[in-house]
N, C-alpha and C positions, 0 to 999 in steps of 0.2 A: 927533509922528509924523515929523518932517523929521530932526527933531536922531536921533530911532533910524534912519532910513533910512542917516543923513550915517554913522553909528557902524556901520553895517554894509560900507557901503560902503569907509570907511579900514582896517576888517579885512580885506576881501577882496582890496584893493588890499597889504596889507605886506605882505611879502617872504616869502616860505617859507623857513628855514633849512634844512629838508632836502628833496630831491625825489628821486622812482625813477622811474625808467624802466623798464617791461615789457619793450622791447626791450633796454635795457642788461645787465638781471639774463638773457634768456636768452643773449644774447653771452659772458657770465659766467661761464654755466652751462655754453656749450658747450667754452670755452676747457678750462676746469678740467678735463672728462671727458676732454677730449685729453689734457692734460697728464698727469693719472693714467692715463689706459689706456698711453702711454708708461712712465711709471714703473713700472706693475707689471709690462712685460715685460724693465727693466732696473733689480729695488728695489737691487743695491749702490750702482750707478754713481750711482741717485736718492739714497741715501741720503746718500752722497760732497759730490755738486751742496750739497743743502740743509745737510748741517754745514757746509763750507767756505764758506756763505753767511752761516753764522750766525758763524763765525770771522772773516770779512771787516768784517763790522759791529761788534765786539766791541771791536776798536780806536777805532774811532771813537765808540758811545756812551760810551765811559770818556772820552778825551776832551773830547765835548761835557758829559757831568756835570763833569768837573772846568771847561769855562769857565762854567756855568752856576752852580757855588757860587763863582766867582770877581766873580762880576754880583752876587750875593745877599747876600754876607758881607764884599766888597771893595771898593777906590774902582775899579771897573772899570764904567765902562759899557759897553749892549750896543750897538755901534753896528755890529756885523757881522753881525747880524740883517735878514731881510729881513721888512720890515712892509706892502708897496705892493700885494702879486701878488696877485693874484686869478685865479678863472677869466672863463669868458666875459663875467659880469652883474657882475665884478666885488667882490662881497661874499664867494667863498667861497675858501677857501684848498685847493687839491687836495691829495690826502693823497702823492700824491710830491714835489708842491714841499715838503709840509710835511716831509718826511721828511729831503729834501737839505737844507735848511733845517738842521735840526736837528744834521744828521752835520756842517755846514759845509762842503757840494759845492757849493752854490750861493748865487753874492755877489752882494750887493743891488748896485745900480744906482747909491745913489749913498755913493760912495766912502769906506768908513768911514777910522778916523784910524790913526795909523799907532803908536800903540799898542796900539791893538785889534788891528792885526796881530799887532804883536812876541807880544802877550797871547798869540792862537791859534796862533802857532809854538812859540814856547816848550813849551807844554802839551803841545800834540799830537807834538812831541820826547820830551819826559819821560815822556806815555805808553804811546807805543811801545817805548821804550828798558824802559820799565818793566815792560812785559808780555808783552816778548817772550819768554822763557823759557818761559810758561805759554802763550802761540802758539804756539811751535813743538812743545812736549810734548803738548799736546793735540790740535793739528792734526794729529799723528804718527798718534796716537791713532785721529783719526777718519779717516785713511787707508789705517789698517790694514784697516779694513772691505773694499779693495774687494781682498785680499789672501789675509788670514787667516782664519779658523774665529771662531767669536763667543766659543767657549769660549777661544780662546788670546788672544783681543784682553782677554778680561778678569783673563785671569791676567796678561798683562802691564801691565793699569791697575792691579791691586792691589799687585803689587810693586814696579814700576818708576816709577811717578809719586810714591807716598810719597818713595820715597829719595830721588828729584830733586829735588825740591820744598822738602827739608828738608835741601838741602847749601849754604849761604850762596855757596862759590866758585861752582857753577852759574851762578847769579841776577849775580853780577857778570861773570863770563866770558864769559856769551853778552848782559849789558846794556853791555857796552862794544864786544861786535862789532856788534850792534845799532846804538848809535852812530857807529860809523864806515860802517858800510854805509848808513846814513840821510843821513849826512854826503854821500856822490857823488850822491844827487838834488839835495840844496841847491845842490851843487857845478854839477852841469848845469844845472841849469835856472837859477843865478844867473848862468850864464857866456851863456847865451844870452840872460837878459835883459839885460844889460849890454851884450851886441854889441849887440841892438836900440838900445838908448837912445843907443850912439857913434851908430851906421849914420842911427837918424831923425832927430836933434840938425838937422842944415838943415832938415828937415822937416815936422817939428811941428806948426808950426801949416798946414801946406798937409793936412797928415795928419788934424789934428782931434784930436791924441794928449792924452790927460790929461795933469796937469804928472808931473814926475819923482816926487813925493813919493806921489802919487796910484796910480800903478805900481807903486813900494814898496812900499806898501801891500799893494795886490791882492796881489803877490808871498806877501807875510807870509802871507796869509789863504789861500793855497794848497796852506797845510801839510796839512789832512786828504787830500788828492789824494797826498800824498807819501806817506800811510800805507796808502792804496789801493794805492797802487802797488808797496810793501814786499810788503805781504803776498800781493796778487797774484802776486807771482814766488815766493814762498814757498809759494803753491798749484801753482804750474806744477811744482816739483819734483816732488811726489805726483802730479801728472797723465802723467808720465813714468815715474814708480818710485815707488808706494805704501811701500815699503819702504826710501825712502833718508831717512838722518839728513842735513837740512841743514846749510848751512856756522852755524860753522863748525869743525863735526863732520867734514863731509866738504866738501873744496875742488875746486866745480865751473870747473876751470882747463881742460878742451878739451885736457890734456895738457899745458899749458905753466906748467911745475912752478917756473919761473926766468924771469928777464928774460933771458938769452938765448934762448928759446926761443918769444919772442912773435911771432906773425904778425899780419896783417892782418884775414884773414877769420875771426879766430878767432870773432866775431860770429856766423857762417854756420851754425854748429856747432845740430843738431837739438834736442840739449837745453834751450839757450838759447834759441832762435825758440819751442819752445814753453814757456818761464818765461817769457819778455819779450817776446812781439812785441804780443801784443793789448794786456796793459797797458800798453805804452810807448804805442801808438798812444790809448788812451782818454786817457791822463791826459795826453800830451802834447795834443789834441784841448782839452780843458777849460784847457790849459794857457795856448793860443794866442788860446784866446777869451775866459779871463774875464780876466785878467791884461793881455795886449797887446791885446786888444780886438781881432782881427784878425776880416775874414769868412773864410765858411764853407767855399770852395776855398782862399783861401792856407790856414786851418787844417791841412786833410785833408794838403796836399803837404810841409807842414813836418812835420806828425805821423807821417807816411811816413819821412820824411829821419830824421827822430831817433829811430828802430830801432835802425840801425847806430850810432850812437853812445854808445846808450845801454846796448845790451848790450856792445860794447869795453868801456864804463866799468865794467862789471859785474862782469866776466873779472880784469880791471886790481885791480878794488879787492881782490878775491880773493887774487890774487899779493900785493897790497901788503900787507895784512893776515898773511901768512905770511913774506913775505921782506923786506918793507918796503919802500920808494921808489924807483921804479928810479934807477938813479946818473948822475948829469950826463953827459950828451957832450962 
C-alpha cells in the first residue's frame, strides 16, 4: 500500500510538459479578434503586412536549412545553437526563443567558435546572394496587391515570372548586386567593431569585455541580422511605391546621379527614412547588444546615431555600383 501511495505520489509531483491557462487562451482570443477586426477593415494593406512577413523569413529558413545539413552531413559542429534557455521553471523552451533560435537572431551566451561563425556568415552570404532574384520578383509580386486589380497581378505572374526566372543573366546580375550591396553591412558594422576594439583595448579588462576572438565570433554569427536588414530595406521600397522595380533596376540616388553631386543630408531624403530608419535602428539595437555586449541605454543612442550613417552608406553604395569609387582627393 506505501510503495502505491510513494508511485502516485512521484506521478503527481513530475513535471507537466504542457500546461494552459484559461486566462492566457482568453488574452489570445481577445488579441486575435482585434487583430482581425483590423485587418478586415484594411484586407490589401493586411494582406501586404503578412506576405512581406513571410518574404522576410524566407531568407533566413533557407539559410538555417542549409547550416543545419552542414551539422548532419559535415565536420561542423552545432556550437551556435542555444541549448540553456528556458522559461520561467526552466524546463520549457518558448516557441519565440525557439524560433530566434532557429533563424539565428539569437546567440547563446556562451560564446561559440569562430568557425561556427565564419560557418553562419558564409552561408547566410551565399543565400541571400542566392535568392535574391526570386526576393525581389516575388516580393514585387506580393506588392502589387496593394496597387493593382487581382486579375492584372495574375496576368503579370503568368507572363513575367516564367521569363525572369528562366534568363540565366537575370540570376547573375542581380546575385552580384546583391553581393555588393550585402557587402556595405559587413563594411559597417566591421568598421564600427573595429573602432570599438582600438577605443576599449586600455579598457577591457575594467570593461569586463570578452577576448578579441570571442567578438569575432559573435560578429560572424550576426550575419542572419544582415539578411534582416537586406530585406527590410527591400520592403521599405513597396512601402513607399508598391510599384517600383528595386535597384538595381532603378537607382534610389536622392538625385545624386554622380560623385559630384553628393551632399550631406542626402540620408534626410523621405524615401530612405522610410527603407532604413526602423531596420537600421532594430538590427543596429541587436547589433550593439549581442555582439559588443553593450547595455540597454548605450544600445538605444548608438542604434539612433547609426541611421544616418547607415543610410549615407546606402545612397553611396548605389552611386558606386553605377559609376564606381568615388576618385581620390
Amino acid at each position: 500500500m506505501s510503495e502505491e501511495r510513494a508511485s502516485r505520489c512521484s506521478l503527481s509531483k513530475s513535471p507537466r510538459r504542457f500546461q494552459f491557462s484559461l486566462r492566457a487562451a482568453f488574452g489570445a482570443i481577445f488579441v486575435l479578434a482585434v487583430a482581425l477586426a483590423i485587418a478586415s477593415r484594411f484586407p490589401r494593406h493586411s494582406a501586404f503586412a503578412a506576405l512581406m512577413s513571410l518574404l522576410l523569413l524566407f531568407p533566413l529558413a533557407v539559410a538555417s536549412a542549409l547550416r543545419t545539413a552542414m551539422v548532419r552531413f559535415g565536420p561542423i559542429s552545432d556550437d551556435w545553437r542555444i541549448h540553456r534557455q528556458g522559461d520561467r521553471d526552466g524546463r520549457i523552451l518558448s516557441t519565440r526563443r525557439r524560433l530566434f533560435q532557429y533563424l539565428g537572431l539569437c546567440q547563446p551566451a556562451d560564446c561559440p567558435s569562430l568557425a561556427a561563425g565564419f560557418t553562419v556568415a558564409v552561408l547566410s552570404s551565399i543565400a541571400l546572394a542566392g535568392l535574391w532574384p526570386a526576393i525581389r520578383e516575388i516580393g514585387l509580386l506580393m506588392a502589387l496587391v496593394l496597387a493593382w486589380p487581382l486579375d492584372q497581378i495574375w496576368d503579370y505572374a503568368t507572363r513575367s515570372i516564367p521569363e525572369t526566372f528562366l534568363r540565366g543573366e537575370y540570376w547573375l546580375r542581380l546575385g552580384r548586386w546583391e553581393l555588393w550591396s550585402l557587402g556595405r553591412w559587413w563594411l559597417l558594422f566591421g568598421a564600427v567593431l573595429s573602432l570599438w576594439l582600438v577605443l576599449s583595448s586600455p579598457f577591457r579588462r575594467w570593461l569586463r569585455c570578452e577576448p578579441w576572438s570571442r567578438t569575432l565570433a559573435r560578429f560572424l554569427l550576426f550575419a542572419p541580422w544582415l539578411l534582416v536588414l537586406e530585406v527590410a530595406f527591400l520592403i521599405g521600397v513597396w512601402i513607399e511605391s508598391p510599384n517600383t522595380v528595386p535597384e538595381p533596376s532603378t537607382g534610389f540616388v536622392v538625385g545624386i546621379f554622380s560623385w559630384n553631386l553628393w551632399h550631406w543630408d542626402c540620408w534626410m531624403n523621405r524615401g530612405w527614412m522610410i527603407r532604413g530608419a526602423l531596420p537600421t535602428f532594430v538590427a543596429g539595437c541587436a547589433f550593439f547588444t549581442q555582439v559588443l555586449r553593450w547595455r540597454r541605454l548605450a544600445t538605444m543612442i548608438a542604434a539612433l546615431l547609426l541611421i544616418p550613417i547607415a543610410l549615407m552608406l546606402s545612397v553611396a553604395c548605389t552611386v558606386a555600383y553605377q559609376h564606381g569609387l568615388p576618385p581620390l582627393l
